[in-house]
C-alpha positions in Angstrom: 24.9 -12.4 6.0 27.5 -9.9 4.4 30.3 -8.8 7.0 28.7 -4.9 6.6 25.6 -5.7 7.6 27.1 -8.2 10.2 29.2 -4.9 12.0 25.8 -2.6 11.4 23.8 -4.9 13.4 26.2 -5.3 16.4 25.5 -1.4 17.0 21.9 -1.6 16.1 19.5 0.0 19.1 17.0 -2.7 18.9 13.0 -2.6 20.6 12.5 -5.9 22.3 8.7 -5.9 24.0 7.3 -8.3 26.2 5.9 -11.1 24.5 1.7 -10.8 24.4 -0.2 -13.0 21.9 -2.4 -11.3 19.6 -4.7 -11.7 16.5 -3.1 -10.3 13.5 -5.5 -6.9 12.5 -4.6 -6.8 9.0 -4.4 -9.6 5.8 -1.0 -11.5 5.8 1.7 -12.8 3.7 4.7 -15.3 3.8 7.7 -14.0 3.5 8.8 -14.6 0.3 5.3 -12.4 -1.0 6.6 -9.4 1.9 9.7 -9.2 0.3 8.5 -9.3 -3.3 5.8 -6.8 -2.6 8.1 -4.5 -0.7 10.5 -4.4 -3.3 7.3 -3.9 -6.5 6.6 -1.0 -4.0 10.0 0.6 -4.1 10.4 0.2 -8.1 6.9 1.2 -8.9 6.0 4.0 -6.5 8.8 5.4 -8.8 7.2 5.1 -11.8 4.8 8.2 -13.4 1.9 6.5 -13.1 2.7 4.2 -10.4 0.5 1.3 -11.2 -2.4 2.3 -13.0 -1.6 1.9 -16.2 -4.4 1.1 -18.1 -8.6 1.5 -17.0 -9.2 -1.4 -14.6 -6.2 -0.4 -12.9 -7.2 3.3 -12.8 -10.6 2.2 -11.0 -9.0 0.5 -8.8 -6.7 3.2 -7.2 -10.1 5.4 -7.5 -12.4 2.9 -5.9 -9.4 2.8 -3.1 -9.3 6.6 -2.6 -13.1 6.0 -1.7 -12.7 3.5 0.2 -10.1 5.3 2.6 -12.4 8.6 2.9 -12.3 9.8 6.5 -9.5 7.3 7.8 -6.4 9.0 6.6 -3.9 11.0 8.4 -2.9 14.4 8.0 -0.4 13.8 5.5 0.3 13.8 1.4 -0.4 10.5 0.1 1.0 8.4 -3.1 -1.3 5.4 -4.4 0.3 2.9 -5.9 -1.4 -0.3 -7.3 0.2 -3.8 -7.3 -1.1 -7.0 -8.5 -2.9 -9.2 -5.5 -0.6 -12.0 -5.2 -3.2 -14.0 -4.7 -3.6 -14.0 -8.3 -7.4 -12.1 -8.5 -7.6 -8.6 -8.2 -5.2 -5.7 -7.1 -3.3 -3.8 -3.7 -3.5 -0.6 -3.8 -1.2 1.2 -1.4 -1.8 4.8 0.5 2.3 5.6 1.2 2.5 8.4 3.3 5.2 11.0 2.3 7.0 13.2 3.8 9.7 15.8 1.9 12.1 16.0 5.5 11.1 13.0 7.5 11.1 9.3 6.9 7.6 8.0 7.5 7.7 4.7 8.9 3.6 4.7 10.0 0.6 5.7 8.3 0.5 3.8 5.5 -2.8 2.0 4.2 -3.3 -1.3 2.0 -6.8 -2.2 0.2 -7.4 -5.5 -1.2 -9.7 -4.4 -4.7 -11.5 -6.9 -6.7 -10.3 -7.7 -10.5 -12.7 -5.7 -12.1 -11.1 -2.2 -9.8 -15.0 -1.5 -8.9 -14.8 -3.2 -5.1 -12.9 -2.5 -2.2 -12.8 -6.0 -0.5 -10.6 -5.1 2.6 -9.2 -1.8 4.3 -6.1 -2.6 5.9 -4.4 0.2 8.3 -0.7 -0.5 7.9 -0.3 0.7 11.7 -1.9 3.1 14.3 -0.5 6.1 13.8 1.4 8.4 11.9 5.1 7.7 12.6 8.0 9.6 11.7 12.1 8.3 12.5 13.4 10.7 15.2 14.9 14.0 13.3 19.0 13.8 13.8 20.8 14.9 16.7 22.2 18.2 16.7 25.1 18.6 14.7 23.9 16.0 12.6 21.1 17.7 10.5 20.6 17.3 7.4 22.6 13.7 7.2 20.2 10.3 7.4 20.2 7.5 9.7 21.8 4.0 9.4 19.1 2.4 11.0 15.5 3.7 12.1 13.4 1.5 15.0 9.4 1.1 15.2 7.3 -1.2 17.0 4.2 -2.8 15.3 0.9 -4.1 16.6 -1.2 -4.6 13.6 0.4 -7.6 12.6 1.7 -11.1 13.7 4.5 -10.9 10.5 6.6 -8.3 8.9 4.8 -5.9 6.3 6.0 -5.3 2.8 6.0 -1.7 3.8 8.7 -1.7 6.0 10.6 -3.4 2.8 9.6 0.0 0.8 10.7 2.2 3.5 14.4 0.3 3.9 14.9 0.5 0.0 13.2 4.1 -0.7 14.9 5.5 2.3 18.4 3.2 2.0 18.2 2.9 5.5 17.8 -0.5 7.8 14.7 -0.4 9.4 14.5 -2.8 12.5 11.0 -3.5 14.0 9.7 -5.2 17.3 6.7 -7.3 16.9 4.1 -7.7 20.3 5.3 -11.0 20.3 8.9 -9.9 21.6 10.9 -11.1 18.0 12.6 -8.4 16.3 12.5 -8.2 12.2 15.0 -7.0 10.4 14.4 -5.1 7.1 17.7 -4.4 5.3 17.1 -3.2 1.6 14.8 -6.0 0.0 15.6 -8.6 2.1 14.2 -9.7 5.9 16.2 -11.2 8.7 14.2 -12.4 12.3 17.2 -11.3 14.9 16.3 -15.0 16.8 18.4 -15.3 20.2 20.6 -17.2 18.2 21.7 -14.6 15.3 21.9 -12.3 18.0 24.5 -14.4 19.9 26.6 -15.1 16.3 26.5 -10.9 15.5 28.5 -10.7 19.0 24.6 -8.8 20.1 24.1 -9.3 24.0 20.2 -9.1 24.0 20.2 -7.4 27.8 21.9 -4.6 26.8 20.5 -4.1 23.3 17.1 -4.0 25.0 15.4 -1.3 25.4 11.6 -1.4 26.7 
């Protein structure tokens, strides 16, 4: 791990929660895919067309639009449409966006079939609309090192929280219902075991924070 990121982590506030077991609410990936993804979600949520570039892509971020009626939140969405990695049909991302804020919740995944007419899965990145804390005062206007969330909807990491560390430049640090802590630091992802902790200098007493 580079010495920077080594010296950011030492400081990081990080959200340890008790450890509960509980089946994952959303379609997962290893993490080789959530890293991949996260990062083909940073480079082409920047592009003009952001994924549909042809007709069968085009459906597919329209039959995904449909398919997310009524479950949005109150917030400007960007849809962006990846290749499935499972080789057969397409992701299509709701990113929510916010001009002053970094979102870190209320984003939306749907697994569409290869021919973009089918919406095979609605996946609800999270459970609410979440935004990083605003800076202290004194401090406006300048963005954070490192922003925290905890997540429920999944047993793993999500790619989304790769998009938000490289679209935002910021470390994002995340604690899972199973009490481990992922780290998300530009496209790459780093479990803070016990262990890591004890190597970064990181007394886990103190850093947590229920």
């Amino acid at each position: 791990m580079p010495n920077n990121i080594r010296s950011i982590f030492v400081i990081l506030p990080i959200c340890i929660l008790p450890a509960f077991t509980f089946a994952s609410e959303i379609r997962e990936f290893d993490l080789n895919t959530i890293e991949r993804l996260g990062s083909e979600l940073a480079r082409v949520s920047q592009t003009r067309d952001r994924g549909a570039t042809n007709a069968v892509r085009k459906r597919a971020r329209e039959t995904a639009i449909a398919a997310l009626q009524g479950k949005l939140f109150n917030i400007h969405y960007d849809y962006v449409v990846l290749d499935d990695p499972d080789g057969s049909g397409y992701l299509v991302y709701a990113l929510a966006q916010s001009r002053n804020k970094i979102v870190l919740g209320g984003h939306f995944r749907v697994t569409v079939s290869a021919d973009g007419e089918k919406a095979e899965r609605v996946d609800a990145l999270s459970h609410t609309l979440l935004f990083a804390p605003l800076p202290p005062k004194g401090s406006e206007g300048k963005k954070p090192v490192t922003v925290s969330m905890s997540q429920a909807v999944s047993d793993k990491p999500l790619e989304t929280c790769v998009y938000t560390s490289l679209h935002e430049k910021v470390i994002v640090s995340v604690g899972m219902m199973d009490g481990a802590v992922w780290s998300f630091v530009g496209d790459k992802v780093f479990k803070m075991t016990p262990q890591m902790m004890k190597a970064l200098g990181v007394d886990e007493r103190n850093a947590t924070k229920k």
